[in-house]
Steps between C-alpha positions, in 0.01 A plus 500: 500500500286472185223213505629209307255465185480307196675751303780516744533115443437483146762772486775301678453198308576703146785582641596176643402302218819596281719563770448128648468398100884611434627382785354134490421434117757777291538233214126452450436916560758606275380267196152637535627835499700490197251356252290818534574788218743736640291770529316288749771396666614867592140577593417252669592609882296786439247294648658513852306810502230325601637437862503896560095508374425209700645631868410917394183535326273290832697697780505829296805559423581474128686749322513553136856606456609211764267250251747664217813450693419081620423407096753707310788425776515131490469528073751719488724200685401302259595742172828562670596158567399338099705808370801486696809394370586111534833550586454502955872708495275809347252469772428884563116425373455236735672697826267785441252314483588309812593842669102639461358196638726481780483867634104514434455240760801594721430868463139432549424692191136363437376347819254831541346335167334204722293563797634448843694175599427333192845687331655088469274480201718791312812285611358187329335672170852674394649156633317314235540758246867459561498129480341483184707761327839349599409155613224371269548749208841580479690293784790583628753215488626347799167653705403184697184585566369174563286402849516117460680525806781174482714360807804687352337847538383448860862403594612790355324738590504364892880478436507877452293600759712300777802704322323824540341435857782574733558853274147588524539431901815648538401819290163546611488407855822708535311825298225514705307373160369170602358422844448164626149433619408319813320129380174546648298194354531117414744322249212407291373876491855616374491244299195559304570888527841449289355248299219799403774745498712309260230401218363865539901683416614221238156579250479889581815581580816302484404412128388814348836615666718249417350520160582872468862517669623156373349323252457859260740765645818263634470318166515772316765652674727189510511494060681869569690478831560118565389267784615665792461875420140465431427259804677813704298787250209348562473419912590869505228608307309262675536670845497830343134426415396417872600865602167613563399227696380509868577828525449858351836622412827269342487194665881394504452213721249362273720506251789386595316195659347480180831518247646173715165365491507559090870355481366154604172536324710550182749235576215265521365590192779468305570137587261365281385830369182412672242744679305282675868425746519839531140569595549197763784724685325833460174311628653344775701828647206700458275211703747495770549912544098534501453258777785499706721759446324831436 
């Protein structure tokens, strides 16, 4: 494991800082944002760049074309998304756009960019460059991409996950999938495990997710298909993308645990058209598999 360094840290809190920034203070982010000249604007996230330098260039690894790749990618988001078409029905720029940043980080494309184990910080550059194309620059309506977590969106998204919980046994436990582990410690020391667990999957995974398969791809899909197509489209494509997890070849258990899982994700969502409910299900069935049921 590589020696956490200044760089390293300096490096995560770029990153962070406008990730945390849209999620808690949009309003304030996307009024600074839009008073610059355009060309700045569409610039601009060039400068997440400087997260690849900072983790590279000390543990010598930095690549020139990979340098290229991390500060023309996420301005290239942000070109796409001020000249695509306002009308959401024609949304062919914004799904191919969504389709590149999706299978680079399911697909693993650039994770041989970043030294070993520290591949979360490609996840949460071409996260950010995402956000700020189509959340900050050019945002998708209806996203929800909002963190101020209310009382609404935790009942939701714990609704969902009760609704989903006896499938995920049933399904899992009856696969072979999911195995139930033997509870070896305390109350307090499960406690504080899920409690890690949780906070951990809801920032660096159930959001970035949620953000990608809900608030941008269902949305989009709904202004073509309707409601209850895309919900369906989209917790398909949603297990289809966990096929080459935990295990070498197609994965079908995976997915199909994962397509029911996306089904309730999406349904939470859509209530309020809010990610943050979503992310509280995804968070809270991912806590619960890592601890007691893998």
């Amino acid at each position: 494991m590589p020696v956490l360094n200044p760089y390293l840290i300096a490096a995560a809190l770029l990153l962070l800082a406008p990730y945390l920034t849209a999620a808690f203070f949009p309003a304030r982010l996307m009024g600074s944002v839009r008073r610059l000249p355009v060309w700045v604007q569409i610039s601009a996230p060039a400068l997440l760049v400087l997260a690849y330098l900072l983790v590279t260039i000390p543990l010598g690894d930095f690549s020139p074309a990979w340098c290229a790749l991390y500060a023309g990618l996420p301005v290239a988001l942000a070109t796409t998304a001020r000249l695509a078409p306002h009308d959401y029905r024609r949304f062919y720029p914004f799904l191919i756009a969504l389709l590149v940043l999706g299978l680079s980080v399911d697909l693993r494309w650039f994770e041989r960019a970043w030294p070993p184990h520290l591949s979360i910080f490609n996840k949460v550059l071409l996260l950010d460059g995402g956000i700020y194309a189509f959340f900050i620059l050019r945002p998708l309506e209806g996203t929800g991409f909002d963190l101020r977590l209310r009382g609404r969106d935790l009942a939701t998204g714990l609704r969902e996950f009760l609704f989903y919980l006896p499938i995920a046994l049933l399904l899992g436990l009856g696969t072979g999938f999911l195995h139930l582990h033997a509870f070896t410690g305390s109350i307090a020391h499960y406690a504080l495990g899920f409690a890690e667990a949780w906070i951990f999957t809801f920032f660096f995974i159930a959001v970035p997710e949620e953000l990608f398969f809900r608030g941008w791809l269902q949305n989009l899909l709904e202004t073509r298909m309707g409601r209850n197509v895309a919900l369906v489209a989209t917790s398909i494509l949603f297990g289809l993308a966990h096929f080459n997890k935990r295990a070498v070849h197609f994965n079908w258990r995976y997915v199909l645990l994962a397509s029911f899982a996306g089904y309730f994700y999406g349904r939470a969502w859509r209530r309020d058209r809010r990610v943050g409910a979503s992310a509280v299900t995804h968070a809270t069935v991912d806590s619960l598999w890592s601890l007691f049921l893998r």
